[in-house]
NUTOR-71124 format. One record per residue (C-alpha): x, y, z; chain; residue in three letters. Coordinates in steps of 0.1 Angstrom, whole numbers, always signed. Layout:
N
<r px="X" py="Y" pz="Z" c="A" r="ALA"/>
...
//
This chain:
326
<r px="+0" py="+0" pz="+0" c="A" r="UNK"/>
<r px="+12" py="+37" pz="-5" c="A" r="UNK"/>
<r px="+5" py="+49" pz="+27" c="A" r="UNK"/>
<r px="+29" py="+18" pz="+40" c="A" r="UNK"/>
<r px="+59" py="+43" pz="+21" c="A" r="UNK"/>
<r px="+52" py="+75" pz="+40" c="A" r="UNK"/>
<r px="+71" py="+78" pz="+73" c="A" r="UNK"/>
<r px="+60" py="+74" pz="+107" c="A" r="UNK"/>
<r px="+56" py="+109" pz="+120" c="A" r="UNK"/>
<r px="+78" py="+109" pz="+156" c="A" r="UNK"/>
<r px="+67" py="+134" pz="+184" c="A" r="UNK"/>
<r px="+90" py="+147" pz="+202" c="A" r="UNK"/>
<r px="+91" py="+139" pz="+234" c="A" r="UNK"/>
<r px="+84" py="+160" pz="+261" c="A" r="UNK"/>
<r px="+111" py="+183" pz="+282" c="A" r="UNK"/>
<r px="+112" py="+171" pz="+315" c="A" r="UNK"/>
<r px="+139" py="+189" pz="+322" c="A" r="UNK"/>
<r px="+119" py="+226" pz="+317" c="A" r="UNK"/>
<r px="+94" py="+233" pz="+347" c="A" r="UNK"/>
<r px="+54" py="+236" pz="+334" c="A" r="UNK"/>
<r px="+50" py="+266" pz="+352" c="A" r="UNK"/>
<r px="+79" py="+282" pz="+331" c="A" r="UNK"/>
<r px="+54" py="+296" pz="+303" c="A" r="UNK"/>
<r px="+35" py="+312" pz="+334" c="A" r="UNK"/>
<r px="+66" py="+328" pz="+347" c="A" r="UNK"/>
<r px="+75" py="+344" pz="+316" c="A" r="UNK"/>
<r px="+42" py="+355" pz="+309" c="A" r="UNK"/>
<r px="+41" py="+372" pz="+346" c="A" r="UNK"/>
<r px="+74" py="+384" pz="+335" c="A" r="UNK"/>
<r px="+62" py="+401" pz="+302" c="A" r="UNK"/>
<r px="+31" py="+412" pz="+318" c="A" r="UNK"/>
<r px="+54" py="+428" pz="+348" c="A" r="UNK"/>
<r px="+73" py="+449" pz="+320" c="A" r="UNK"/>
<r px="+48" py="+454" pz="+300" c="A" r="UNK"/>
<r px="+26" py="+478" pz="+325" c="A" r="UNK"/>
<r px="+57" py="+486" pz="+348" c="A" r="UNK"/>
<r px="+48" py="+522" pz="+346" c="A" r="UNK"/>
<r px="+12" py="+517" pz="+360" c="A" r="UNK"/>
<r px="+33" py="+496" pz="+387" c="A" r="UNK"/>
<r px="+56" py="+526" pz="+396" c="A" r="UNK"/>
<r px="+27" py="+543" pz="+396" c="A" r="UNK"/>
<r px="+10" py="+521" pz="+423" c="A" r="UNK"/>
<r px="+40" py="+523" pz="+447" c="A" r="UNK"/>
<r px="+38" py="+557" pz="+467" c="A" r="UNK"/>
<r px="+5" py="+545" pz="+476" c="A" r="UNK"/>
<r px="+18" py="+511" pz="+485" c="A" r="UNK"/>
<r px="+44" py="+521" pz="+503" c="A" r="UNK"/>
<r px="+24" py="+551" pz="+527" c="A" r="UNK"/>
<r px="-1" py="+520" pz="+535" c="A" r="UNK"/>
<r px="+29" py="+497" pz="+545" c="A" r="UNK"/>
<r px="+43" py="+528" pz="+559" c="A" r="UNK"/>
<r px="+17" py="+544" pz="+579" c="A" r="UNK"/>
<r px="-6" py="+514" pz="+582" c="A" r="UNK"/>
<r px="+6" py="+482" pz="+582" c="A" r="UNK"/>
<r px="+38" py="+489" pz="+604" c="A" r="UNK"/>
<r px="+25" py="+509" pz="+631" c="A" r="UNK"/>
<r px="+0" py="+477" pz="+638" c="A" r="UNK"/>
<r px="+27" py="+462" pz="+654" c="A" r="UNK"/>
<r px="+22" py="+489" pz="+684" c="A" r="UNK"/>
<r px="-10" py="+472" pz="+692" c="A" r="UNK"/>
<r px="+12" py="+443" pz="+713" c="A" r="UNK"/>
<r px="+12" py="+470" pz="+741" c="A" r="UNK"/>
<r px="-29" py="+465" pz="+747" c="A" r="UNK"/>
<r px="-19" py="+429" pz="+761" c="A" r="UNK"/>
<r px="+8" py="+444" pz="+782" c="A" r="UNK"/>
<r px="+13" py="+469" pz="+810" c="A" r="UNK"/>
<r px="+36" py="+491" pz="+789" c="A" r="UNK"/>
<r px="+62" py="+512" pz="+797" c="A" r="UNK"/>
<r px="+75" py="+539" pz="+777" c="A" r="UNK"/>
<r px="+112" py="+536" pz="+791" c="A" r="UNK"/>
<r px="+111" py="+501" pz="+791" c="A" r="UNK"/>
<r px="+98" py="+493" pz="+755" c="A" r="UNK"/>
<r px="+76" py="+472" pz="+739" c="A" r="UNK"/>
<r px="+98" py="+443" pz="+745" c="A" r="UNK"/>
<r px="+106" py="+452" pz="+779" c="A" r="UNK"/>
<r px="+75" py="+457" pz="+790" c="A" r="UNK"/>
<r px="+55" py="+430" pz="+811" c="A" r="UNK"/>
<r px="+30" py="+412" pz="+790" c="A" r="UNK"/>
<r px="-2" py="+407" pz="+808" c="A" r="UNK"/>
<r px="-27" py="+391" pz="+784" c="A" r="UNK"/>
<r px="-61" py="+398" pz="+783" c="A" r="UNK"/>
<r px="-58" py="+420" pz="+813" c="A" r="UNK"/>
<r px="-68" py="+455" pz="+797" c="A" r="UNK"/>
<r px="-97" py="+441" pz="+779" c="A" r="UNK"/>
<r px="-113" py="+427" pz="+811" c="A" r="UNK"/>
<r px="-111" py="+460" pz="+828" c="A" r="UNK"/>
<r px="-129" py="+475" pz="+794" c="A" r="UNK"/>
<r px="-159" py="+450" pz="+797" c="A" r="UNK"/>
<r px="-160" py="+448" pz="+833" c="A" r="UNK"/>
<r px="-157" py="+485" pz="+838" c="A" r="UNK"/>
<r px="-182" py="+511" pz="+847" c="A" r="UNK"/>
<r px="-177" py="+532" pz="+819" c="A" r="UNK"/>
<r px="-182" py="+505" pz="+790" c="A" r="UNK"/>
<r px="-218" py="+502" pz="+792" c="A" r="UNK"/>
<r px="-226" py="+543" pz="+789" c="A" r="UNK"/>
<r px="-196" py="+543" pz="+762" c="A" r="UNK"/>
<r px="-214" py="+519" pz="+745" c="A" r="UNK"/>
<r px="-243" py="+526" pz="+743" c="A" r="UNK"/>
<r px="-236" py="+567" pz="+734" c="A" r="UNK"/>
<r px="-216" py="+549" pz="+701" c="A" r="UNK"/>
<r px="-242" py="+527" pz="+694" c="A" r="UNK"/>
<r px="-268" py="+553" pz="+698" c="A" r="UNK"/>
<r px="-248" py="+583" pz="+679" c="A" r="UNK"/>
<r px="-244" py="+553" pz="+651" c="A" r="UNK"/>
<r px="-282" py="+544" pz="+651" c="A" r="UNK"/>
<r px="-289" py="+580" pz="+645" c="A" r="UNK"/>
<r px="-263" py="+587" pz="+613" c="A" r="UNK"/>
<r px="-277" py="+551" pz="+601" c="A" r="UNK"/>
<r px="-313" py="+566" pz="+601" c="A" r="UNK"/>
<r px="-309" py="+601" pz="+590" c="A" r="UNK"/>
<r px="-275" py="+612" pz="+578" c="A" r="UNK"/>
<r px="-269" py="+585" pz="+553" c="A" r="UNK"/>
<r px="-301" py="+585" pz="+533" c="A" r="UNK"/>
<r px="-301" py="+625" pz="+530" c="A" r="UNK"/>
<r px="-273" py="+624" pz="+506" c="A" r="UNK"/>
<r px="-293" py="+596" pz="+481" c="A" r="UNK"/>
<r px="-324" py="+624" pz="+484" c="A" r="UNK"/>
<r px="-307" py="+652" pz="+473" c="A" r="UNK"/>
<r px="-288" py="+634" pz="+447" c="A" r="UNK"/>
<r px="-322" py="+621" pz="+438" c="A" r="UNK"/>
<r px="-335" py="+653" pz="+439" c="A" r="UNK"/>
<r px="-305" py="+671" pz="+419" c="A" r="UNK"/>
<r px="-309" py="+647" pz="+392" c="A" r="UNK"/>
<r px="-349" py="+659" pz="+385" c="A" r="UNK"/>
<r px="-335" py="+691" pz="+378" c="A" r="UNK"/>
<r px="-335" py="+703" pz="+341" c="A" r="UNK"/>
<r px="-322" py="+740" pz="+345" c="A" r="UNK"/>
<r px="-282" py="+733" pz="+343" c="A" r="UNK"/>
<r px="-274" py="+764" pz="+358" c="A" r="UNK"/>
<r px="-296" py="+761" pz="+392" c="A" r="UNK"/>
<r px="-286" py="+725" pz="+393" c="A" r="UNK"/>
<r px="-250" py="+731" pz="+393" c="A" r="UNK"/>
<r px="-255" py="+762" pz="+421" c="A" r="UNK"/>
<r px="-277" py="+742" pz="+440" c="A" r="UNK"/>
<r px="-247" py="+714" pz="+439" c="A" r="UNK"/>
<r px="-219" py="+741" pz="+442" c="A" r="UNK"/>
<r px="-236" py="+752" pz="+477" c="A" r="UNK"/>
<r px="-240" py="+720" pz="+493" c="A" r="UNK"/>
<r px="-210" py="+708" pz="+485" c="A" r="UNK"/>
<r px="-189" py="+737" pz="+504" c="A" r="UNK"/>
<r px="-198" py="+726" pz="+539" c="A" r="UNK"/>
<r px="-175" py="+695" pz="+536" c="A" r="UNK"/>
<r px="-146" py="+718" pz="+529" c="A" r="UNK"/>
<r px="-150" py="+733" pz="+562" c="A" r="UNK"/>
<r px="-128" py="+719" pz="+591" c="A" r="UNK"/>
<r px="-145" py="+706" pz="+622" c="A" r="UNK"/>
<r px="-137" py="+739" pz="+645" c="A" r="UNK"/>
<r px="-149" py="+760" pz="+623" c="A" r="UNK"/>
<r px="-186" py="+741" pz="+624" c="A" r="UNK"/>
<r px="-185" py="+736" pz="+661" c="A" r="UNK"/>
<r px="-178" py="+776" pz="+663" c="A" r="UNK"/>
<r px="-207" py="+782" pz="+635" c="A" r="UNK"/>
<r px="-228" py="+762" pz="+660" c="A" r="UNK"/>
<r px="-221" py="+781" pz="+687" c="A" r="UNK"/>
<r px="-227" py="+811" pz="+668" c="A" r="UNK"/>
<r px="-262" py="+804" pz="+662" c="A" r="UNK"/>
<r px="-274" py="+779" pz="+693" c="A" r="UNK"/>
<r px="-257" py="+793" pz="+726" c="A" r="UNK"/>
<r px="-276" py="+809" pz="+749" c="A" r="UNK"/>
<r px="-261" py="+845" pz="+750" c="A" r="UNK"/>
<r px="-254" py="+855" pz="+714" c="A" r="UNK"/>
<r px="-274" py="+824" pz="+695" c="A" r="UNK"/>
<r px="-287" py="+839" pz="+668" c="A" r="UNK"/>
<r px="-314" py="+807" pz="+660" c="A" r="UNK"/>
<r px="-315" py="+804" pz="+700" c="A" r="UNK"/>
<r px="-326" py="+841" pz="+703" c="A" r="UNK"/>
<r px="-348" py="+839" pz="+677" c="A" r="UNK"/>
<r px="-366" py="+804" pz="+691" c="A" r="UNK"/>
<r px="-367" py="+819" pz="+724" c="A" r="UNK"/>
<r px="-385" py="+849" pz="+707" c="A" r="UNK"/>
<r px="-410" py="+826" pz="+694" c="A" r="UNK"/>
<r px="-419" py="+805" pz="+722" c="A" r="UNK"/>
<r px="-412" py="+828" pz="+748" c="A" r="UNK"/>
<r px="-398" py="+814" pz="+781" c="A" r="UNK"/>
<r px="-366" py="+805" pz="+801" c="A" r="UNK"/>
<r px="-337" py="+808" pz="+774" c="A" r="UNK"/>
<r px="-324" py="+772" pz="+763" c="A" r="UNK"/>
<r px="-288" py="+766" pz="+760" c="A" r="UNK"/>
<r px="-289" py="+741" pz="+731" c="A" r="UNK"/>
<r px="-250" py="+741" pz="+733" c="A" r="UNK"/>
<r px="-246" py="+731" pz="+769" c="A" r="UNK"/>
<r px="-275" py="+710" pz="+774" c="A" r="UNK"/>
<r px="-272" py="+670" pz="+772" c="A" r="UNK"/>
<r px="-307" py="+667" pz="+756" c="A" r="UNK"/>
<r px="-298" py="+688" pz="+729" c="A" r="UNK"/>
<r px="-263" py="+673" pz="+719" c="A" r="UNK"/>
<r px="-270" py="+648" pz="+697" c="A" r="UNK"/>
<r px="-298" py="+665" pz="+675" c="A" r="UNK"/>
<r px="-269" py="+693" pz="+672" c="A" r="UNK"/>
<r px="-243" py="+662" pz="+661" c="A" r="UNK"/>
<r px="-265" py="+653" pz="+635" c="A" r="UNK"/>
<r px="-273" py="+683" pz="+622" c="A" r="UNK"/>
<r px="-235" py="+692" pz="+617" c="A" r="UNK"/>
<r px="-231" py="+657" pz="+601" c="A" r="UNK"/>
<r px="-261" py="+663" pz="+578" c="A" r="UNK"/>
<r px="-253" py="+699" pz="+569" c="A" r="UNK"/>
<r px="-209" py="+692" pz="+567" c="A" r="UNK"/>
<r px="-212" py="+657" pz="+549" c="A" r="UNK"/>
<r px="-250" py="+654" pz="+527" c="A" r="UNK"/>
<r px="-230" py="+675" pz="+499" c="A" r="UNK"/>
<r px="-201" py="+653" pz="+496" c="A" r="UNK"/>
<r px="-219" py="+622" pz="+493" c="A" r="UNK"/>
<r px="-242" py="+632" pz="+468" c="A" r="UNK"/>
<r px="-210" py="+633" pz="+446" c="A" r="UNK"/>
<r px="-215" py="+595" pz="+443" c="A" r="UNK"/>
<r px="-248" py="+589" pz="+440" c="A" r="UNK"/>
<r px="-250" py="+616" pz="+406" c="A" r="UNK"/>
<r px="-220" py="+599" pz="+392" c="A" r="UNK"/>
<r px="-244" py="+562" pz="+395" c="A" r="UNK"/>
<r px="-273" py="+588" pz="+380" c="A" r="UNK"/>
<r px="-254" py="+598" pz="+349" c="A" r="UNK"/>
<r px="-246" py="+565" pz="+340" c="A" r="UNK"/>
<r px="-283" py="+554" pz="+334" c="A" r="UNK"/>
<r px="-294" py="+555" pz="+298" c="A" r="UNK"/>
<r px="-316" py="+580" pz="+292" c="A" r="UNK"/>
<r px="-339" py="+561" pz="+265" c="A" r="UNK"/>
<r px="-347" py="+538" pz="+295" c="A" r="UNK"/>
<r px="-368" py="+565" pz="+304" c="A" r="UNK"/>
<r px="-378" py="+575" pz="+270" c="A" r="UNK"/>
<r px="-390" py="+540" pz="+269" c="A" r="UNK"/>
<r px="-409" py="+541" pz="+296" c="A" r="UNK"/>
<r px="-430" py="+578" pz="+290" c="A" r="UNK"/>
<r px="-437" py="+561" pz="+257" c="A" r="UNK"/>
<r px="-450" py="+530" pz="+276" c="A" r="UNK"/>
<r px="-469" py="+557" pz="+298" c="A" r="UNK"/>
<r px="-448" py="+556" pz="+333" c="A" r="UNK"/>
<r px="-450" py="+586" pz="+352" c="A" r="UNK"/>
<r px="-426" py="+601" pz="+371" c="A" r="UNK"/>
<r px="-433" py="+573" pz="+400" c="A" r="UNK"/>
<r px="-432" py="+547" pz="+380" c="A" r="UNK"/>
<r px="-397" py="+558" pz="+363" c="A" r="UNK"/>
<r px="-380" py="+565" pz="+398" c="A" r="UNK"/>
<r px="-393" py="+529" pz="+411" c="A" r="UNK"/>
<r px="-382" py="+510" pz="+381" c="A" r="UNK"/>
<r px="-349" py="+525" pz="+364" c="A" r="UNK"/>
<r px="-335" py="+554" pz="+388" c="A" r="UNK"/>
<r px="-340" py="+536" pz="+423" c="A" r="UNK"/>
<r px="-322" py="+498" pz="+405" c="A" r="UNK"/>
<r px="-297" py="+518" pz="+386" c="A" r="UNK"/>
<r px="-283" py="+534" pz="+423" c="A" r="UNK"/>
<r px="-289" py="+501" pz="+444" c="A" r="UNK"/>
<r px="-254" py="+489" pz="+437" c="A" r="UNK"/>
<r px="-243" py="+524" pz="+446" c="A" r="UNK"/>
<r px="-260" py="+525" pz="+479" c="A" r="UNK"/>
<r px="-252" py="+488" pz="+493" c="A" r="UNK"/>
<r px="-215" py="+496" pz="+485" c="A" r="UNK"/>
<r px="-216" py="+525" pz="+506" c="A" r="UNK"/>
<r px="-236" py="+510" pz="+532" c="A" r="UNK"/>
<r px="-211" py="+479" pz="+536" c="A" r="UNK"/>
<r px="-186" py="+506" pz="+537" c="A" r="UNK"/>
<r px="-203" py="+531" pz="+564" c="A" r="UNK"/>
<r px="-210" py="+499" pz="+584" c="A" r="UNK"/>
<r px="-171" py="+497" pz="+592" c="A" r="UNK"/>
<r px="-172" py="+528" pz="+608" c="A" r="UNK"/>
<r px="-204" py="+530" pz="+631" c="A" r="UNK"/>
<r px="-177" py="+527" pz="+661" c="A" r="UNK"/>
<r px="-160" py="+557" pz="+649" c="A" r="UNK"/>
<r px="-181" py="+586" pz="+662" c="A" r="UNK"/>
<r px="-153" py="+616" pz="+648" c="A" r="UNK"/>
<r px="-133" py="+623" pz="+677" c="A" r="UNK"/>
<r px="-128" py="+659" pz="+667" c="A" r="UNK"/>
<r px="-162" py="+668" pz="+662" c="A" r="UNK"/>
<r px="-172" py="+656" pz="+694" c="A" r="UNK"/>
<r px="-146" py="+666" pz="+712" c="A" r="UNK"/>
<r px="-154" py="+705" pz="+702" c="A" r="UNK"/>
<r px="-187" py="+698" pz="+711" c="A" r="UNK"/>
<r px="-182" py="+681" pz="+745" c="A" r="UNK"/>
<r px="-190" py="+705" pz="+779" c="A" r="UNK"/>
<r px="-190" py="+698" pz="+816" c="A" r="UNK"/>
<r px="-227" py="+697" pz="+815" c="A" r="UNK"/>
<r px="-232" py="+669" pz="+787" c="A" r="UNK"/>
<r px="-202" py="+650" pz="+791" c="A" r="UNK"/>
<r px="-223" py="+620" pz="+800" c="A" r="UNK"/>
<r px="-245" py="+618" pz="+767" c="A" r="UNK"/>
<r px="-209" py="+629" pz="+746" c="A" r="UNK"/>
<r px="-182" py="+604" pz="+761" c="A" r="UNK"/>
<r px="-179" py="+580" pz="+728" c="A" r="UNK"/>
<r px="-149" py="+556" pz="+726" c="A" r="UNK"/>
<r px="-130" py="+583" pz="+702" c="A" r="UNK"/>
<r px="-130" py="+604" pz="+732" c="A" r="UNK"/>
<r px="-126" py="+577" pz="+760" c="A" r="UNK"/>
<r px="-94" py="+566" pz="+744" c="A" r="UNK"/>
<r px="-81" py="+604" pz="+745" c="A" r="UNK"/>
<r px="-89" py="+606" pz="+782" c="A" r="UNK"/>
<r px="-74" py="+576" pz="+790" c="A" r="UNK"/>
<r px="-42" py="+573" pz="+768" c="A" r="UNK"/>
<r px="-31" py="+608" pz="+766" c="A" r="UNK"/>
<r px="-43" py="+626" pz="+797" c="A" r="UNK"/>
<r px="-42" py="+599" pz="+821" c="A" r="UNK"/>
<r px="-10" py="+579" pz="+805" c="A" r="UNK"/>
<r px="-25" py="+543" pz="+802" c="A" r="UNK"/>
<r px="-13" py="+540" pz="+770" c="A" r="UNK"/>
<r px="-24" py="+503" pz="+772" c="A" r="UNK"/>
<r px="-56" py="+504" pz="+783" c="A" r="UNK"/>
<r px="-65" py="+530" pz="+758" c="A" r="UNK"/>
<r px="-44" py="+507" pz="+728" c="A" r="UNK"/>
<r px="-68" py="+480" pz="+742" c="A" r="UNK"/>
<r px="-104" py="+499" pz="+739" c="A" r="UNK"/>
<r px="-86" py="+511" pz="+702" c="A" r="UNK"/>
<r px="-83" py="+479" pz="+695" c="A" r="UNK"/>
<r px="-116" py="+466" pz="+704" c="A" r="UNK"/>
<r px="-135" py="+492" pz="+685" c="A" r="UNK"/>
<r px="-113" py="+484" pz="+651" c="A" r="UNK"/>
<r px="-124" py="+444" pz="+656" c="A" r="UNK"/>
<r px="-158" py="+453" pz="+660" c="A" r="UNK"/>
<r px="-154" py="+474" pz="+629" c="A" r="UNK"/>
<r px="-140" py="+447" pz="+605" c="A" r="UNK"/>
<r px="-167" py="+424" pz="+620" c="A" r="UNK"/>
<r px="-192" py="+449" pz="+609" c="A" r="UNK"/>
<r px="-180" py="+448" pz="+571" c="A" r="UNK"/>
<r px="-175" py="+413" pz="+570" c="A" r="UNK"/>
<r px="-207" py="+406" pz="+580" c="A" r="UNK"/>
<r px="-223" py="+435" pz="+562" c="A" r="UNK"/>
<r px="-209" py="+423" pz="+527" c="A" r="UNK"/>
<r px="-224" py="+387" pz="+537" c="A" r="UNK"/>
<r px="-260" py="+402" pz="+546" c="A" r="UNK"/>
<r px="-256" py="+417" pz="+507" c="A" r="UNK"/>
<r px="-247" py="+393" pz="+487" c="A" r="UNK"/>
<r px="-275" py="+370" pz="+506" c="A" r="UNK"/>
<r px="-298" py="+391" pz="+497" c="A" r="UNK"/>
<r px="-290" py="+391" pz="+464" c="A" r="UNK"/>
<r px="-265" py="+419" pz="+461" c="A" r="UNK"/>
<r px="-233" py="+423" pz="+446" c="A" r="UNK"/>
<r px="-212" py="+425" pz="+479" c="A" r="UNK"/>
<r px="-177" py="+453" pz="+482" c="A" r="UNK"/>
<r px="-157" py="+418" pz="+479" c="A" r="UNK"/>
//
C-alpha cells in the first residue's frame, strides 16, 4: 500500500527537564514589563499604606501588656487579656457603648439616606445652571474643618449670642435654652452638623451612579406611559442600588467611629455624660491619664468590631442578592 511508504511521524518527546510553570513565569514576567509604569505608579500609595498602616500595627502588642515607655515594647510585662477585662468589666463600658451605638443608630437613620435624596432630587432638575449652584452650595460645607462648624454652632445655638437660639426663644417665649450646653440637645446638634458638613459630599456618588443610566430607559418608559413614579421605582432607584449597598457595607465599618474631633469641640461639663464616645474615652485615658495600654486595648476593640461589621455586612448583601464590596 502507499501509505505503507510514507514515514511514521515521531513526536517529540516532552522536556522534563523545563518546569510547566515556566510559560506562566515568563508571561508574569512580560506582563510585569509590560505595565511597569502603571506599577511605579502604584508604589507611593503602597508604600504610605505599609508605611503608615501596616507597620505601626505592630504597636497594638502593648494592649496585652502593662507598657512602659522607658522600658519598650519588648521590655514591657505582658499581661494578656488583662486590659480588655477592665474594658468590659468596667463602669464606663456600658454608657460608652451605648452613646456609640446610639450616635451610630442616628447617622444610620438620617444622615446617610439625606445624601441619596438630594442626589435624587438634583438629578430631577432640568435647568443646568440652578442645578450646578444648587450642587456648588452643598457641597462647600465638607470643605470646612470641624472647628470651624463647632464655632458656626455656637454662633447660632448658645444661649447668649445664638442667633437661632434668640430667635426660638423669641418665638416661644420662656426661660432661654442653652442648646449648646444642654445634654438633651447634643446629639440632635451632632447630627445636624453631620447632615449639613457631609450630605454634599456624598451626593458626589450617587449623581456619578445617576449619569450612568441611559436616558432612552426613560424615554421608553414615558412612551409606555410611566410617570414620574413609575420611572424612579423602576430605572433610577435599581440603577443606584449597587451604589448605595457599597456604601452601606462601607459606612457599616465605621459605626464605632463617632469623629473624635467633632465631638470633642462639642463636649462640655454639663453633657459629658450623653458625649463620652470611645474616640474620646481613648483620648482621656491614653493621653491625659497615660495608660497608653488600656486605651491601645479599647482602640483595639473598637477596630475588631469594625472589621466584623464589614464582613458581615458584605455577607447580609450578597445573601440578599446583592453584589457585595468583595
Amino acid at each position: 500500500m502507499a501509505t505503507d511508504l510514507v514515514p511514521e511521524v515521531v513526536q517529540p518527546a516532552a522536556d522534563s527537564s523545563r518546569p510547566a510553570s515556566a510559560p506562566r513565569r515568563r508571561r508574569r514576567t512580560h506582563n510585569l514589563w509590560r505595565y511597569r509604569w502603571l506599577y511605579l505608579l502604584l508604589l507611593p500609595g503602597l508604600t504610605y499604606f505599609v508605611v503608615f498602616k501596616y507597620l505601626p500595627m505592630y504597636g497594638l502588642t502593648i494592649a496585652f501588656k502593662d507598657y512602659v515607655p522607658f522600658l519598650g515594647y519588648s521590655g514591657s510585662e505582658w499581661v494578656g487579656l488583662k486590659h480588655f477585662q477592665e474594658l468590659f468589666t468596667g463602669p464606663d463600658f456600658g454608657r460608652l457603648m451605648f452613646n456609640t451605638l446610639l450616635l451610630a443608630l442616628l447617622t444610620i437613620v438620617f444622615v446617610f439616606p439625606a445624601p441619596i435624596v438630594v442626589a435624587l432630587l438634583l438629578n430631577e432638575l432640568r435647568v443646568n445652571v440652578l442645578k450646578r449652584s444648587v450642587q456648588s452650595l452643598v457641597y462647600i460645607p465638607h470643605f470646612l474643618s470641624w472647628t470651624i462648624v463647632a464655632s458656626l454652632t455656637y454662633l447660632l445655638f448658645s444661649v447668649d449670642f445664638g442667633v437661632i437660639a434668640n430667635w426660638i426663644h423669641g418665638l416661644v417665649g420662656g426661660q432661654k435654652t442653652d442648646y449648646v450646653a444642654q445634654a438633651d440637645w447634643f446629639r440632635p446638634l451632632i447630627v445636624l452638623q453631620l447632615l449639613w458638613k457631609q450630605t454634599g459630599w456624598g451626593t458626589i456618588i450617587y449623581l456619578a451612579a445617576l449619569a450612568g443610566v441611559d436616558s432612552q430607559l426613560y424615554e421608553a418608559a414615558r412612551v409606555d406611559g410611566a410617570g414620574r413614579w413609575r420611572q424612579f421605582w423602576h430605572i433610577t432607584l435599581p440603577a443606584i442600588r449597587p451604589t448605595i449597598v457599597v456604601m452601606a457595607i462601607l459606612t457599616s465599618g465605621h459605626l464605632m467611629d463617632s469623629g473624635f474631633e467633632q465631638i470633642w469641640l462639642m463636649t462640655t461639663s454639663l453633657n459629658r455624660d450623653v458625649a463620652d464616645v470611645f474616640d474620646t474615652f481613648v483620648y482621656y485615658i491614653g493621653i491625659t491619664q497615660g495608660s497608653f495600654s488600656y486605651a491601645t486595648a479599647v482602640g483595639l476593640f473598637k477596630g475588631v468590631i469594625g472589621v466584623v461589621l464589614i464582613f458581615g455586612s458584605n455577607l447580609l448583601a450578597k445573601r440578599m442578592g446583592q453584589r457585595g464590596l468583595f
